[in-house]
Jmol script that loads the backbone (N, CA, C; Angstrom):
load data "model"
ATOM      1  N   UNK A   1      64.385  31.239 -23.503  1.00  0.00           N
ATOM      2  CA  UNK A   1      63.617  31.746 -22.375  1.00  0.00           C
ATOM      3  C   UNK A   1      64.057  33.183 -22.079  1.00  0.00           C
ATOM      4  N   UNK A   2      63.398  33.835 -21.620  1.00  0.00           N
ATOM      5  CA  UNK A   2      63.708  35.691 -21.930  1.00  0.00           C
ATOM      6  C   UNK A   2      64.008  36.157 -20.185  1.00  0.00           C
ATOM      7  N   UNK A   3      64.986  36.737 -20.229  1.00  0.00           N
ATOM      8  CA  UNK A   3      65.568  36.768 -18.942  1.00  0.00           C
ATOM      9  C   UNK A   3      65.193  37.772 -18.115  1.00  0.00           C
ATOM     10  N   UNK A   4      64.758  37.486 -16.793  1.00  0.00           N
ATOM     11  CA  UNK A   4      64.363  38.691 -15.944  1.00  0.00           C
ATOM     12  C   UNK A   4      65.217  39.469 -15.470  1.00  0.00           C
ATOM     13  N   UNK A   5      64.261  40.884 -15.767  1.00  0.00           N
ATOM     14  CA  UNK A   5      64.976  42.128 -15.305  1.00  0.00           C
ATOM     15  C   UNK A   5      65.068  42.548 -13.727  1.00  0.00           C
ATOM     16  N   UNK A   6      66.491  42.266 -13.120  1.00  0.00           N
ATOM     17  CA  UNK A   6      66.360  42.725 -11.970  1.00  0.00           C
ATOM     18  C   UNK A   6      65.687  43.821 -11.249  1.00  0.00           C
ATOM     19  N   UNK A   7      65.102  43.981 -10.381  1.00  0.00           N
ATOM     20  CA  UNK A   7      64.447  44.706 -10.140  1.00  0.00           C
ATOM     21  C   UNK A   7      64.158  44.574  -8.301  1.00  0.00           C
ATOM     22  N   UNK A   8      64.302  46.074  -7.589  1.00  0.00           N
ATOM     23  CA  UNK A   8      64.002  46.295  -6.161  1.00  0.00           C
ATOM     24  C   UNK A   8      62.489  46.509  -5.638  1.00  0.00           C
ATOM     25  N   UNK A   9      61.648  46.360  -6.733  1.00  0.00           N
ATOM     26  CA  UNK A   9      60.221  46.910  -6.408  1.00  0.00           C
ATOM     27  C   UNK A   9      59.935  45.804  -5.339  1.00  0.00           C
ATOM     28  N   UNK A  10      58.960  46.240  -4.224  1.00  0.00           N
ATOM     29  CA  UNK A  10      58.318  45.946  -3.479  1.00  0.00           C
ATOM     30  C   UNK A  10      56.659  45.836  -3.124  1.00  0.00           C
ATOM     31  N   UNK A  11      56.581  46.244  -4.324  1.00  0.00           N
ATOM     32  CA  UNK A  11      54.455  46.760  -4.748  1.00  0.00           C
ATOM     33  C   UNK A  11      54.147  47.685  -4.111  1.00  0.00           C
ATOM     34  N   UNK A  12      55.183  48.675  -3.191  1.00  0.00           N
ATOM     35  CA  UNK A  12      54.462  49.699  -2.036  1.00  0.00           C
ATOM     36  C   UNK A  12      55.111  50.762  -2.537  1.00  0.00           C
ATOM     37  N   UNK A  13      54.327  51.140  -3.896  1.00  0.00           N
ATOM     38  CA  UNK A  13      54.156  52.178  -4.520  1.00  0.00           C
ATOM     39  C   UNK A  13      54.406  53.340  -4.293  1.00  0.00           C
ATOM     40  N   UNK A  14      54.416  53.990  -3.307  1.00  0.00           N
ATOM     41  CA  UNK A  14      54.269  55.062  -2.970  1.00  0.00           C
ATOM     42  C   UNK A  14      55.360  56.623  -2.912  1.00  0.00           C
ATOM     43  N   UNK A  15      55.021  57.462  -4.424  1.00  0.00           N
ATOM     44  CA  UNK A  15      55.906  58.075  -3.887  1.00  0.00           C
ATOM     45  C   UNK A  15      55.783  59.364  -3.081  1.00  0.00           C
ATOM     46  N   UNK A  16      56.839  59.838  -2.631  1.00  0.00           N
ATOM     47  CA  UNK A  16      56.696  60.771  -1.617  1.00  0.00           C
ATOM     48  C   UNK A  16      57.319  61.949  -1.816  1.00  0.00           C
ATOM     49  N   UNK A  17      56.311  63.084  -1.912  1.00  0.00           N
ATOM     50  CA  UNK A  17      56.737  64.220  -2.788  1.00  0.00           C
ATOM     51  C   UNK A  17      57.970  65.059  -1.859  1.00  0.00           C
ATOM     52  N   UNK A  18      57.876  64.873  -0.453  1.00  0.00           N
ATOM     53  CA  UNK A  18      59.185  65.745   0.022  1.00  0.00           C
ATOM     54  C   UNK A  18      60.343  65.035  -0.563  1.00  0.00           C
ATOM     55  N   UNK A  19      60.571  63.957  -0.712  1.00  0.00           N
ATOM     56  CA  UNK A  19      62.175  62.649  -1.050  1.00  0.00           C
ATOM     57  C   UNK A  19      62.079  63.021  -2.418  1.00  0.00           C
ATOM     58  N   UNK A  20      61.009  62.953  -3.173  1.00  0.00           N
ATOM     59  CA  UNK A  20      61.150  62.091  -4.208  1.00  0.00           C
ATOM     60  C   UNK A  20      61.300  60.650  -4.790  1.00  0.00           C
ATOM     61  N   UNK A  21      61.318  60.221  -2.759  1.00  0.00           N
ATOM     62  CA  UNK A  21      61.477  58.629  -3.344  1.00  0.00           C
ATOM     63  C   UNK A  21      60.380  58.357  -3.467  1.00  0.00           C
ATOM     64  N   UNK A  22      60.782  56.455  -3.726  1.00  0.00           N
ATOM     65  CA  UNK A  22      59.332  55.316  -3.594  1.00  0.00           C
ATOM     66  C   UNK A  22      59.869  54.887  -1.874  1.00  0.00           C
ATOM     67  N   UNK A  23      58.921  54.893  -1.243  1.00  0.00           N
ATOM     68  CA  UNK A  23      58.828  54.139  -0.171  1.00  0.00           C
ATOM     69  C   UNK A  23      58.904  53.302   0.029  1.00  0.00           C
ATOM     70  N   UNK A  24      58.595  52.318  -1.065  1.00  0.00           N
ATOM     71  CA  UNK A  24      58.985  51.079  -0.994  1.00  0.00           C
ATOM     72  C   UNK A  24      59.890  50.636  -1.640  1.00  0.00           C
ATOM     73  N   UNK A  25      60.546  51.046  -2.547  1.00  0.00           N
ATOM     74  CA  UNK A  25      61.916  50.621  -3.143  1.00  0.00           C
ATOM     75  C   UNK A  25      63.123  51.509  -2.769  1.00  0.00           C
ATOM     76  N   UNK A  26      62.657  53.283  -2.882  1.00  0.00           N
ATOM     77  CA  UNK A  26      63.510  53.778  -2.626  1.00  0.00           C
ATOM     78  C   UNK A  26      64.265  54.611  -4.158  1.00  0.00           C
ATOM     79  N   UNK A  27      63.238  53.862  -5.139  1.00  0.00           N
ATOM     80  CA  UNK A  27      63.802  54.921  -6.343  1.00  0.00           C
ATOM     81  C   UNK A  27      63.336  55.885  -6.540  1.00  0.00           C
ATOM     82  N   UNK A  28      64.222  56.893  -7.551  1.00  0.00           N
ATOM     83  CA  UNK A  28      62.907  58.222  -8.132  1.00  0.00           C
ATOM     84  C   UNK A  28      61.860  57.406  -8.961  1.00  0.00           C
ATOM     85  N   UNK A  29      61.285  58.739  -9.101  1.00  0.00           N
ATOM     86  CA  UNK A  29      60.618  58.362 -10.488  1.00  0.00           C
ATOM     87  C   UNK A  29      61.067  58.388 -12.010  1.00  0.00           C
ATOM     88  N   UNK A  30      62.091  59.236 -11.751  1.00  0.00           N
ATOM     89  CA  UNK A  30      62.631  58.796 -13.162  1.00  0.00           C
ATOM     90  C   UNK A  30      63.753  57.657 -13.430  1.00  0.00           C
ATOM     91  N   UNK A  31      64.329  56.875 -12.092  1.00  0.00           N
ATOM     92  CA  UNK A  31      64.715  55.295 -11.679  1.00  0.00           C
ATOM     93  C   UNK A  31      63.850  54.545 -12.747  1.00  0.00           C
ATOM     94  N   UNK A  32      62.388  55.122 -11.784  1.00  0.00           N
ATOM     95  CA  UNK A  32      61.804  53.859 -12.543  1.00  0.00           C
ATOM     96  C   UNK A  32      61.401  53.691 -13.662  1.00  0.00           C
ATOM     97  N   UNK A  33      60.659  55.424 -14.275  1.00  0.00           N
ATOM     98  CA  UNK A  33      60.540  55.741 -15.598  1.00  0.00           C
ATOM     99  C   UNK A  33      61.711  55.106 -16.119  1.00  0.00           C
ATOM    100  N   UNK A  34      62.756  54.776 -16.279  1.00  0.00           N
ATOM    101  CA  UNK A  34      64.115  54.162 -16.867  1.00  0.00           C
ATOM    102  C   UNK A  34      64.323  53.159 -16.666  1.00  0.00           C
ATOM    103  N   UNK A  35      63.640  52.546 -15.884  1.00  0.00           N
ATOM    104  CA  UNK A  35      64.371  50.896 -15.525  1.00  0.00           C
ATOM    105  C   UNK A  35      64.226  49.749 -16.568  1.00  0.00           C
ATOM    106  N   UNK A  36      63.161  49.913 -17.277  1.00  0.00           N
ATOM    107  CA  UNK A  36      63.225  49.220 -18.515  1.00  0.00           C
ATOM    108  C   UNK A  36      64.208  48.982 -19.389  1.00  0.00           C
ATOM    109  N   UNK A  37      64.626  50.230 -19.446  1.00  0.00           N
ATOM    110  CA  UNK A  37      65.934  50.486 -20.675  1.00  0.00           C
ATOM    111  C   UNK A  37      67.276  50.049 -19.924  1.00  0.00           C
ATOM    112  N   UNK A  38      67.202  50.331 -19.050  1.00  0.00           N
ATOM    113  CA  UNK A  38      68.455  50.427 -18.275  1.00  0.00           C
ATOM    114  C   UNK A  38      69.292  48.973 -18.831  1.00  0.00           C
ATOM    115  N   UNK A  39      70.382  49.117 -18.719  1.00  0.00           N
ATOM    116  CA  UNK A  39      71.331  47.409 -19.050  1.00  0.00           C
ATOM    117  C   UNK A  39      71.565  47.039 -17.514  1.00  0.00           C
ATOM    118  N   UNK A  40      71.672  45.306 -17.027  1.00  0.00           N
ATOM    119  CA  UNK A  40      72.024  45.027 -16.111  1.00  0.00           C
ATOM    120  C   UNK A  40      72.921  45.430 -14.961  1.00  0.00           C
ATOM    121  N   UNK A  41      73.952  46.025 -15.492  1.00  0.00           N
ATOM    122  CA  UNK A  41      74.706  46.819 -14.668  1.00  0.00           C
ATOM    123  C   UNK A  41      74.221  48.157 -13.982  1.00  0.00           C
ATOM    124  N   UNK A  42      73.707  49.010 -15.124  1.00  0.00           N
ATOM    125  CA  UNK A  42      73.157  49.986 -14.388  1.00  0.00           C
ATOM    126  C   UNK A  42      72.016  49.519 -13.369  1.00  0.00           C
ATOM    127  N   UNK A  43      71.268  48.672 -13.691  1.00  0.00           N
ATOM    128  CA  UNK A  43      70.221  48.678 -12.703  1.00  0.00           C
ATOM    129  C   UNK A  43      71.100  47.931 -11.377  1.00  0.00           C
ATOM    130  N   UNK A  44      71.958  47.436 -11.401  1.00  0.00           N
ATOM    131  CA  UNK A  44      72.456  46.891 -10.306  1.00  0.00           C
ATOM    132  C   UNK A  44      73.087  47.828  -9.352  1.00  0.00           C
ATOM    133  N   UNK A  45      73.801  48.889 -10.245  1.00  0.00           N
ATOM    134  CA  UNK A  45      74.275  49.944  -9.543  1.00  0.00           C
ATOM    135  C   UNK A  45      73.475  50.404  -8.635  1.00  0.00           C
ATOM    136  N   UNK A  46      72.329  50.963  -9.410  1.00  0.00           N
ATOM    137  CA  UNK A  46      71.076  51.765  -8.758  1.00  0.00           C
ATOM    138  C   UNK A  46      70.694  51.288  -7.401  1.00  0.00           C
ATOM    139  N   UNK A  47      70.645  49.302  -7.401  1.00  0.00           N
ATOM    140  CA  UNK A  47      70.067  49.022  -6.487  1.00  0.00           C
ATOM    141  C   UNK A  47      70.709  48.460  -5.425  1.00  0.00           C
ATOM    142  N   UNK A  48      72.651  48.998  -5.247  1.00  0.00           N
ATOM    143  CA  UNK A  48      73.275  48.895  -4.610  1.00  0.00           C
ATOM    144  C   UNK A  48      73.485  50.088  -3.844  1.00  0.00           C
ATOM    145  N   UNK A  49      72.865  50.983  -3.862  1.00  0.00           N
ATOM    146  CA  UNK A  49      72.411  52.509  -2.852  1.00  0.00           C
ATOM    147  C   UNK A  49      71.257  52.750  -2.603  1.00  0.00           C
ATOM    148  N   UNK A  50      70.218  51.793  -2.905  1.00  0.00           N
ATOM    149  CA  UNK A  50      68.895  51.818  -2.357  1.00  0.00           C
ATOM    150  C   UNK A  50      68.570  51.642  -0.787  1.00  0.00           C
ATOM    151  N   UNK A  51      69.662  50.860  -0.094  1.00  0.00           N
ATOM    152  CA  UNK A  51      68.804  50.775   0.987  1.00  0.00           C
ATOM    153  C   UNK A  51      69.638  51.834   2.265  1.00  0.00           C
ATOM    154  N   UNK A  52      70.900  52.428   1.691  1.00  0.00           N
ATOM    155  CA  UNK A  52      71.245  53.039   2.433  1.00  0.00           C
ATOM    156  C   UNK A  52      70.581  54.070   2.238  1.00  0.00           C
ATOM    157  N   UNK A  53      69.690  54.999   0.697  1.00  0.00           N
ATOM    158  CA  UNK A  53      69.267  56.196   0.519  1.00  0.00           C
ATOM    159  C   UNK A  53      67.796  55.628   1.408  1.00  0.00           C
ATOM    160  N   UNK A  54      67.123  54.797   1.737  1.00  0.00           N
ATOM    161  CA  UNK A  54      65.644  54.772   2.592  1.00  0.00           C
ATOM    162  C   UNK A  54      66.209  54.813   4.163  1.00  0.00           C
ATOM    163  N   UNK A  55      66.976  54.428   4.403  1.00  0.00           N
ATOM    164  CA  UNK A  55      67.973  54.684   5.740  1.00  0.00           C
ATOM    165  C   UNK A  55      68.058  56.094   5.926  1.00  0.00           C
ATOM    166  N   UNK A  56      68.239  56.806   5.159  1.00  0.00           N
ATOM    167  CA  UNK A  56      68.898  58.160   5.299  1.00  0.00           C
ATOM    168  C   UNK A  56      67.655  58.996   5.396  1.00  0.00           C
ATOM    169  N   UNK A  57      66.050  59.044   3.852  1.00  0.00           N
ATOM    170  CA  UNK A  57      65.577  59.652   3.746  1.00  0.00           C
ATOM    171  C   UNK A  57      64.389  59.586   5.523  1.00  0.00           C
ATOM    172  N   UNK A  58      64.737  57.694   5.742  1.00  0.00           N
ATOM    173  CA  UNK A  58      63.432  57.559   6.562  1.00  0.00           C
ATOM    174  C   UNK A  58      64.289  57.016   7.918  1.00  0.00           C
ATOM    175  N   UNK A  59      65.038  57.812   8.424  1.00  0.00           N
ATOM    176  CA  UNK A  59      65.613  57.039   9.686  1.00  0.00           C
ATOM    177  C   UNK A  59      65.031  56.609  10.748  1.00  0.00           C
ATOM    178  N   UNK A  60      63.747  56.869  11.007  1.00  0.00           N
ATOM    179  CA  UNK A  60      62.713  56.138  11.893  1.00  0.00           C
ATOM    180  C   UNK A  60      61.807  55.062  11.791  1.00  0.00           C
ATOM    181  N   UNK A  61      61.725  54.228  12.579  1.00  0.00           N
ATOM    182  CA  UNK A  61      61.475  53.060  12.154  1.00  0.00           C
ATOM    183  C   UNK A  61      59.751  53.242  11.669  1.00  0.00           C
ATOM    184  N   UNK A  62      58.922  54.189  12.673  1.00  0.00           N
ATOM    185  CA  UNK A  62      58.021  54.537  12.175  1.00  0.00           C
ATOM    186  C   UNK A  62      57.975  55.418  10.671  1.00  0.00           C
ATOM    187  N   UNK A  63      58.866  56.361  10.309  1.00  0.00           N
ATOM    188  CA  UNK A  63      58.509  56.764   8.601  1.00  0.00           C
ATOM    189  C   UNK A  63      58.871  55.423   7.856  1.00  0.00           C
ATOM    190  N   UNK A  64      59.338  54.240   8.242  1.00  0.00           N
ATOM    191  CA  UNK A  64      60.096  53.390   7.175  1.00  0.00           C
ATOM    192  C   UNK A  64      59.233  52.246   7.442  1.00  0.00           C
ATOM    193  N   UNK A  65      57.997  52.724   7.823  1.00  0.00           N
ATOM    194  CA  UNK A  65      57.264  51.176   7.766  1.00  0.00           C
ATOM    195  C   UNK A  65      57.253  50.726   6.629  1.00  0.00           C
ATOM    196  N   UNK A  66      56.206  51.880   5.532  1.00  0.00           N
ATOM    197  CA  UNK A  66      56.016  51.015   4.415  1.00  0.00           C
ATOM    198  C   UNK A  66      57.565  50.282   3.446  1.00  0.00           C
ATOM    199  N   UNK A  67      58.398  51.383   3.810  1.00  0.00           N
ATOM    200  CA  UNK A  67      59.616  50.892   2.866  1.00  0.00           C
ATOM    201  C   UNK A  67      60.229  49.603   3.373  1.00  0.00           C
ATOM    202  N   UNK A  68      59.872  48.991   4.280  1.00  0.00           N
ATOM    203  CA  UNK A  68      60.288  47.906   4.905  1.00  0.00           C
ATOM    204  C   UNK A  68      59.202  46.941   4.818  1.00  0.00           C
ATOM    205  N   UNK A  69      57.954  47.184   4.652  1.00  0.00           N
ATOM    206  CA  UNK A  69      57.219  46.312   4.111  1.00  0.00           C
ATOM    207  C   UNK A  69      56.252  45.957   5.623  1.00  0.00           C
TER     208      UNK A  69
END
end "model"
wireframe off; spacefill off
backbone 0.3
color backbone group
């Protein structure tokens, strides 16, 4: 059975050209352009500073709707 790739996506696509993030996950685009390749560890890394970097980029609860879903 072929094992799933961890992953922070949230379907709320959106990225945002002042950050560079996704709004809804919180990665770049080249995060995600890479996440395929990436080995388990790295992607775990990645997605162990995700929610403090949407904290930081969107500290209002209104910019962080979508990233919060």
């Amino acid at each position: 059975m072929p094992q799933t790739l961890s992953s922070p996506c949230t379907k709320v696509c959106i990225l945002d050209s002042e950050t560079g993030l996704c709004r809804g996950c919180g990665r770049t685009r080249d995060e995600i352009a890479a996440w395929g390749g990436l080995g388990e560890a790295q992607r775990r890394a990645i997605m162990a500073g995700l929610e403090a970097r949407l904290r930081l980029a969107y500290p209002t609860t209104e910019g962080r709707q979508a990233a919060s879903g």
